[in-house]
C-alpha positions in Angstrom: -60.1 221.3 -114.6 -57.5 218.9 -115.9 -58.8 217.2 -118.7 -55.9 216.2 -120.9 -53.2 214.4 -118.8 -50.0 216.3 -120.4 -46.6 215.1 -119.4 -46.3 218.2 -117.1 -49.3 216.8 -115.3 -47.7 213.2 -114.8 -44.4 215.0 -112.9 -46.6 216.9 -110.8 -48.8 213.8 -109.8 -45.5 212.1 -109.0 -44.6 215.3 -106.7 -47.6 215.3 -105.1 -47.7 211.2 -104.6 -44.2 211.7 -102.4 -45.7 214.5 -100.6 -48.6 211.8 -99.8 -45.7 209.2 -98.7 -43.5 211.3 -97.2 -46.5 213.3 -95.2 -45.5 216.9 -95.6 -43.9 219.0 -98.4 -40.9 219.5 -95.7 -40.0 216.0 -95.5 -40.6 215.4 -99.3 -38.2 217.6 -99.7 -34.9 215.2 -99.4 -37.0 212.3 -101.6 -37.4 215.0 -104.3 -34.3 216.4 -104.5 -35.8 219.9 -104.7 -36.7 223.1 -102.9 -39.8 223.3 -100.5 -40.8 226.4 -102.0 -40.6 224.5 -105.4 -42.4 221.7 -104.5 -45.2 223.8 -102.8 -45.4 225.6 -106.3 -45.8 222.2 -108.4 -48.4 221.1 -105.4 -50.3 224.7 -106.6 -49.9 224.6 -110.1 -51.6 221.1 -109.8 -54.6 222.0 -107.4 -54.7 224.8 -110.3 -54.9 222.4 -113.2 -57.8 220.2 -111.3 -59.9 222.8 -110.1 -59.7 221.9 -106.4 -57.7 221.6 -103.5 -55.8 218.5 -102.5 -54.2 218.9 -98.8 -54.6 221.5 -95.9 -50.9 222.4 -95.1 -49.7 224.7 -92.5 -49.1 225.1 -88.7 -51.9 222.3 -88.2 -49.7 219.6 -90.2 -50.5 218.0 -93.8 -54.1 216.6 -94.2 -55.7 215.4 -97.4 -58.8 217.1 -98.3 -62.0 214.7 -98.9 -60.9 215.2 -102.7 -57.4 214.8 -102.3 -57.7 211.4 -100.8 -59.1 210.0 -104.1 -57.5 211.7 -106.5 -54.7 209.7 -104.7 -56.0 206.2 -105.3 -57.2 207.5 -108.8 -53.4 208.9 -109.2 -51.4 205.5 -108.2 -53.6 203.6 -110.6 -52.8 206.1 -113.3 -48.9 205.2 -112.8 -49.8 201.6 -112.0 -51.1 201.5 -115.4 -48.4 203.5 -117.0 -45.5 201.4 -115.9 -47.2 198.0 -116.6 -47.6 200.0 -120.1 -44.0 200.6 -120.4 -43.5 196.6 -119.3 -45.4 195.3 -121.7 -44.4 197.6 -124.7 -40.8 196.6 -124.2 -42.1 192.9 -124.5 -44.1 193.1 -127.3 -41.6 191.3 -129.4 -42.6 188.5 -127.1 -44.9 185.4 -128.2 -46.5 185.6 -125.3 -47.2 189.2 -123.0 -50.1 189.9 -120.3 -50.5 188.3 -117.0 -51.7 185.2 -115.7 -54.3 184.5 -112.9 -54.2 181.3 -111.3 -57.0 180.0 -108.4 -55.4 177.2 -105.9 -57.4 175.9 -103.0 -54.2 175.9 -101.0 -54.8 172.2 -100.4 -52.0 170.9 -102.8 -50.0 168.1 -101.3 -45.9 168.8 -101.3 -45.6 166.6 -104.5 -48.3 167.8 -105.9 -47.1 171.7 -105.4 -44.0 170.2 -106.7 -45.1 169.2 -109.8 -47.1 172.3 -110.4 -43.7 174.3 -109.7 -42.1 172.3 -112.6 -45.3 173.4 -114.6 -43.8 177.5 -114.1 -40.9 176.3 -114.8 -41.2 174.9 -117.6 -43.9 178.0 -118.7 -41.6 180.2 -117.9 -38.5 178.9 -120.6 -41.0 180.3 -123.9 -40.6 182.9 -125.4 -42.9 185.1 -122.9 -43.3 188.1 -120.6 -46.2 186.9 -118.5 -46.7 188.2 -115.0 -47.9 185.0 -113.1 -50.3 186.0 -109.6 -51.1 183.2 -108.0 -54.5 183.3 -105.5 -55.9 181.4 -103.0 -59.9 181.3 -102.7 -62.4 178.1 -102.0 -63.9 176.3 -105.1 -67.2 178.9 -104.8 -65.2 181.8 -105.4 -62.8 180.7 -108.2 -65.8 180.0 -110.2 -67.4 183.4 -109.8 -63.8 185.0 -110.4 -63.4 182.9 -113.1 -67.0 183.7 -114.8 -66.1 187.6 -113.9 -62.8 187.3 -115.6 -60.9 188.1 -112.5 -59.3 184.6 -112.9 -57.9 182.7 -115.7 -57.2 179.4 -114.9 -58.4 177.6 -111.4 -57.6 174.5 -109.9 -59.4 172.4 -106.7 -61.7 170.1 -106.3 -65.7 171.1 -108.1 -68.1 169.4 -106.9 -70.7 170.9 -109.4 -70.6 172.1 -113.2 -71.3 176.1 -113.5 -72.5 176.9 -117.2 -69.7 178.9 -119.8 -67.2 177.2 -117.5 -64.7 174.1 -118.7 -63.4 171.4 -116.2 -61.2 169.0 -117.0 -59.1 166.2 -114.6 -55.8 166.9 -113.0 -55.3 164.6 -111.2 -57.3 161.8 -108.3 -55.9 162.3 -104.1 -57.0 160.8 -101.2 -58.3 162.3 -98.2 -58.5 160.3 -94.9 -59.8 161.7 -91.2 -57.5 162.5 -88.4 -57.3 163.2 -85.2 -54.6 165.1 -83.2 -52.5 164.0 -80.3 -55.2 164.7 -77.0 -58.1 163.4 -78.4 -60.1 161.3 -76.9 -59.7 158.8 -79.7 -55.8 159.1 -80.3 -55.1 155.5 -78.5 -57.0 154.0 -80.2 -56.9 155.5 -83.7 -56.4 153.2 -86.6 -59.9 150.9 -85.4 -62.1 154.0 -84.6 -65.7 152.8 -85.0 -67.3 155.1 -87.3 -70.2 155.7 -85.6 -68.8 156.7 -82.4 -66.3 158.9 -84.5 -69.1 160.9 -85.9 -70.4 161.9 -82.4 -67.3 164.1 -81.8 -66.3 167.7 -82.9 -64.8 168.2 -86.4 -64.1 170.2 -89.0 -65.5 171.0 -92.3 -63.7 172.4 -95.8 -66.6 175.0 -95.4 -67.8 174.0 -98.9 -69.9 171.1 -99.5 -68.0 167.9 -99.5 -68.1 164.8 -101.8 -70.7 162.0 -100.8 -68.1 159.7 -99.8 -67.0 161.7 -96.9 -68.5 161.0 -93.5 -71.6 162.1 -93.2 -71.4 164.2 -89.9 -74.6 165.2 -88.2 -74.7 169.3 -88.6 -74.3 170.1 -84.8 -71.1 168.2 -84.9 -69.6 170.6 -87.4 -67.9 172.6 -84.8 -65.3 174.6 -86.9 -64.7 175.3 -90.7 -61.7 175.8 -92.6 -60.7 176.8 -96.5 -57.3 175.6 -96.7 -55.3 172.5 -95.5 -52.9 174.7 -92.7 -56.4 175.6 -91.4 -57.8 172.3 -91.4 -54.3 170.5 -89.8 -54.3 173.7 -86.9 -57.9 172.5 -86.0 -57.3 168.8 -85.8 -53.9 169.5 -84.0 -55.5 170.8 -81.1 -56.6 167.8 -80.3 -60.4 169.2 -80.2 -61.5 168.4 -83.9 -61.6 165.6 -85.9 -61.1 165.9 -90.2 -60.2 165.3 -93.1 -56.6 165.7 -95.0 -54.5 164.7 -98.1 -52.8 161.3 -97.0 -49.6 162.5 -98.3 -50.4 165.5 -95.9 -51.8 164.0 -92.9 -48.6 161.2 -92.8 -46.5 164.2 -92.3 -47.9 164.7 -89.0 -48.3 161.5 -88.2 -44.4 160.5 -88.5 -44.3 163.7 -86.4 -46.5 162.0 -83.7 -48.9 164.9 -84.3 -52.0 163.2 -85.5 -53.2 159.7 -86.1 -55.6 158.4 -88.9 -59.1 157.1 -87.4 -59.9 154.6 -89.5 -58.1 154.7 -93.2 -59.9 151.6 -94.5 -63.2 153.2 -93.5 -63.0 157.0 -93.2 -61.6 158.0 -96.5 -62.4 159.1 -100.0 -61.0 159.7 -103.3 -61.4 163.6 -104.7 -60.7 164.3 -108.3 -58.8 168.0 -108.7 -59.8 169.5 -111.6 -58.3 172.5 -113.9 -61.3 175.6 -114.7 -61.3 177.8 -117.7 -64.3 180.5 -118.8 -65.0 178.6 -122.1 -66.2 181.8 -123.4 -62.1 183.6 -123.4 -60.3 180.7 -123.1 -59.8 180.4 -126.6 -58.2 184.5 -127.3 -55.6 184.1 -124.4 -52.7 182.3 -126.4 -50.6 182.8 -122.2 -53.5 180.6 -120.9 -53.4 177.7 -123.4 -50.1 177.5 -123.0 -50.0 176.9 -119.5 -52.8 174.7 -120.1 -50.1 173.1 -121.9 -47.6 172.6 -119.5 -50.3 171.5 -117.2 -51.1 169.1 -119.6 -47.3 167.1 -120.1 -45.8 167.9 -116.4 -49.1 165.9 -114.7 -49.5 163.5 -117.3 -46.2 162.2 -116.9 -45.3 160.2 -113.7 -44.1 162.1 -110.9 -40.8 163.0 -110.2 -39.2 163.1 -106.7 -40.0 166.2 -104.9 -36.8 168.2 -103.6 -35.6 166.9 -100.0 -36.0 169.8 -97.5 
């Protein structure tokens, strides 16, 4: 039974991992660099040192046993760990080190994703060697990530106040109902009644939206979407009516795409907000300073996006 991980053991969990990948010992055999009747020792020695057998190999092919299938998940993470080990040890001399985790809605306008681009950039010229993952999940879900420590930092729009959490304002964006090109109500868009709008189909964020958005009777909630491409695909089809970022829906409407119902009637103002865990905030010096950054790039007026 291997109970102390010697260096020994690490080589032979890399030969067994690219006899995993390559699926055989045969064709491992290039990818090693080495003998098959060497590599089918190392494969022994290991099944030796666990106390159990890893593959069937033979006339009927390679197959991993029950065991062997999670000693190979067990085994990546092992090496996962061990290089992102090495990374970070070699960085240590770093101010700041670790990785970053950062929520988006994926409902950013293009100026808005450009000024948040300007915010890595101008992370990323301290004296750091942070990974950066960026995620996508709706409001509910950063929240619980965020109280799990599975997230760091999240932004979107919260609608309510979750305790040990900290929200403060990013910035304010307005959000005005469309319809696509083949609706019923394209001609005439721009002085759609809003009762008679709210007896089509549209589509809802899937999360509970602010008072000032239409209020929809629940049958007319045909379709429900998490992120703004979602949300535009649905209302381009001409079979749903909804809500999107004006900076957003005018794209589409210079495109002839969509038109805006009603924008003096069917809109409403969202505030985005940045989330921290109060609790951790505080012992992740990465975090603050990215709060940081948030901090000067959208308090500043914004700068011209590039020009695609």
């Amino acid at each position: 039974m291997l109970v102390n991980v010697r260096d020994l053991d690490l080589r032979l969990i890399r030969v067994f991992l690219a006899i995993v990948d390559a699926n055989g010992i045969s064709a491992a055999q290039e990818r090693l660099g080495i003998s098959q009747s060497t590599i089918s020792t190392q494969l022994a020695t290991l099944e030796v040192r666990l106390g159990f057998k890893l593959c069937e190999r033979g006339r009927t092919g390679f197959r991993l046993t029950a065991k062997g299938e999670r000693f190979t998940n067990l085994a990546r993470r092992l090496l996962s760990n061990l290089s992102e080990f090495a990374v970070e040890t070699q960085h240590l001399e770093k101010k700041l080190i670790g990785q970053l985790n950062v929520g988006l809605i994926g409902h950013l306008s293009r100026s808005d994703s450009w000024r948040l681009s300007q915010v890595v950039a101008r992370f990323r010229k301290r004296d750091e060697a942070v990974r950066l993952n960026f995620y996508i999940h709706s409001p509910d879900q950063q929240e619980e990530m965020l109280l799990y420590g599975r997230l760091h930092l999240a932004i979107g729009y919260f609608l309510r106040r979750t305790q040990n959490l900290r929200y403060s304002t990013l910035l304010s964006e307005k959000q005005v109902a469309y319809c696509g090109r083949g609706h019923a109500l394209f001609e005439q868009a721009g002085k759609v009644d809003v009762n008679e709008a709210i007896n089509y189909s549209w589509v809802s964020r899937g999360y509970t939206p602010p008072k000032a958005h239409l209020q929809v009777p629940q049958q007319n909630i045909r379709a429900t979407a998490n992120n703004m491409e979602a949300v535009a695909i649905l209302v381009m089809s001409g079979e749903h009516l909804g809500y999107l970022p004006q900076e957003v829906g005018e794209e589409y409407v210079q495109q002839g795409l969509m038109r805006a119902l009603n924008p003096a009637q069917m809109h409403y103002d969202v505030t985005l907000h940045t989330v921290v865990n109060r609790v951790t905030e505080h012992d992740d010096e990465a975090l603050q300073a990215f709060q940081q950054d948030l901090k000067a790039v959208f308090s500043q007026p914004q700068s011209e996006p590039y020009v695609l």
